[in-house]
Legacy VTK file of the C-alpha trace (Angstrom):
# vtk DataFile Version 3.0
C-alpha trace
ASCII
DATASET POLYDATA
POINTS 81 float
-174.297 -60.122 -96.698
-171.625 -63.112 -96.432
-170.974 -61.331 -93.238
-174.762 -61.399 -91.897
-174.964 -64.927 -92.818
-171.664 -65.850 -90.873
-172.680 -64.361 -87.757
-176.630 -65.789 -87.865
-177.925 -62.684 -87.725
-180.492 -63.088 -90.820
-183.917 -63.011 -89.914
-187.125 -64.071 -92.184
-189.690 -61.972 -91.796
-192.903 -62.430 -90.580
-193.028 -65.815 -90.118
-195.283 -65.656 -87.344
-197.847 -64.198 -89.368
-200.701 -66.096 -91.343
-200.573 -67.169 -95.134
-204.138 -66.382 -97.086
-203.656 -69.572 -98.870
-204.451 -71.376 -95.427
-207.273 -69.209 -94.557
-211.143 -70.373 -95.174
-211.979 -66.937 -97.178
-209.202 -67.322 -99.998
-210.483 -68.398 -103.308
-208.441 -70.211 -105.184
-207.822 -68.600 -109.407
-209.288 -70.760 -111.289
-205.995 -71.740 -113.122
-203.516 -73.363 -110.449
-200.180 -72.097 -111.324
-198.659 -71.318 -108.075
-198.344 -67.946 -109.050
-200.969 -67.222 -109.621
-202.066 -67.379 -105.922
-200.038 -64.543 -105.089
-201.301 -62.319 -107.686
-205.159 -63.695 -108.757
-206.024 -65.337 -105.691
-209.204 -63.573 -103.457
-211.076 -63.070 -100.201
-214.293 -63.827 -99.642
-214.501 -61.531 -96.893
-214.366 -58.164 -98.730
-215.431 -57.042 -102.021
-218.230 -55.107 -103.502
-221.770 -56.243 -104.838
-222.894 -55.655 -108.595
-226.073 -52.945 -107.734
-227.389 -54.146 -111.121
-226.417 -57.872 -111.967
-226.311 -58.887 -108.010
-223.100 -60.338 -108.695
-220.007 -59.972 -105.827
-216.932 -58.675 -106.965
-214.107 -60.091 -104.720
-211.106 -58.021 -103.818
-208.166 -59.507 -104.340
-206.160 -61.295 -101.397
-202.902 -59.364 -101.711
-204.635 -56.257 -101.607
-206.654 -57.168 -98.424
-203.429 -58.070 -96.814
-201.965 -54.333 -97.588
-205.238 -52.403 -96.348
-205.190 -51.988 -92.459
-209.114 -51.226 -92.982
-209.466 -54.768 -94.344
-207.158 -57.620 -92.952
-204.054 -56.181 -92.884
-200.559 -57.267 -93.065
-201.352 -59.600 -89.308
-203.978 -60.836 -91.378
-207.261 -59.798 -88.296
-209.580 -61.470 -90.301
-207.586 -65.064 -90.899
-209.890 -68.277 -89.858
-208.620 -71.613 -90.223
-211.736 -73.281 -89.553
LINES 1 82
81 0 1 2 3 4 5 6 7 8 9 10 11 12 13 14 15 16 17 18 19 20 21 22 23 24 25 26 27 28 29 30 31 32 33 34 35 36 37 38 39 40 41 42 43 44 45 46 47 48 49 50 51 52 53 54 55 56 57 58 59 60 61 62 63 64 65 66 67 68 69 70 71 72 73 74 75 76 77 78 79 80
């Protein structure tokens, strides 16, 4: 590793690509540990509607990101605005 770091030859991974924590459809956990926007935090885009109550059941963010049907690790559904 000393090696790699030596020669400049370590790379960060997708850098290029969208955070969900910038995007308009994240929501925000109600408690605001920075943690826990990695592991509560949700989309607004995708989830799944209550037949009985009416009530939307977001899907969380992380998972969107890992679902090429949804957003997907380029993040195809980000919006900044």
């Amino acid at each position: 590793m000393y090696r790699l770091l030596k020669l400049g030859k370590v790379f960060i991974k997708d850098t290029d690509l969208p955070s969900c924590s910038n995007c308009v459809h994240f929501i925000i956990p109600k408690a605001k540990v920075l943690d826990d926007y990695e592991f509560y935090g949700k989309c607004k885009k995708f989830g799944k509607k209550n037949l009985i109550t009416g009530e939307i059941e977001f899907d969380f963010a992380r998972h969107c990101r890992l679902d090429d049907e949804k957003c997907g690790p380029p993040g195809t559904e980000y919006s900044n605005s």
